[in-house]
C-alpha positions, 0 to 999 in steps of 0.5 A: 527397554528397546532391547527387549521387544523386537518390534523396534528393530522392524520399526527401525528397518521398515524406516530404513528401507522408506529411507533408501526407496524414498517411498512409503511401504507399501508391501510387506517384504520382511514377513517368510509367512505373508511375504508381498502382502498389502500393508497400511503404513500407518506408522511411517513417520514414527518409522522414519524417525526411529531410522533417522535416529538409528543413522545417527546414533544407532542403538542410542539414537532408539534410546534417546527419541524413545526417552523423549517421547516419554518425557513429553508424555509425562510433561503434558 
């Protein structure tokens, strides 16, 4: 369940933030112990897919691209 873990909520905000600079994260500014540290944004277009999803479905939208992407696992 999306609800239970909080890494999809930084998922969703590191997307949102991509979204609004229009650039990849390239610093880490949601950390109060590493606050500026270099980050590889090695998930960005999964980050970028869950903000898009949260813009237009907000917590459903998590939902619905978390429920496809289980159903594509288990389809293939």
């Amino acid at each position: 369940m999306v609800a239970r873990d909080g890494d999809p909520y930084r998922h969703w905000a590191v997307g949102e933030q991509m979204l609004q600079t229009r650039d990849i994260m390239r610093v880490d500014t949601f950390s109060h112990t590493r606050a500026e540290t270099p980050v590889i944004a090695s998930e960005w277009l999964a980050e970028l897919v869950f903000a898009a999803a949260g813009r237009w479905l907000d917590l459903d939208g998590l939902a619905l691209v978390a429920a496809l992407v289980i159903a594509t696992a288990l389809a293939l």
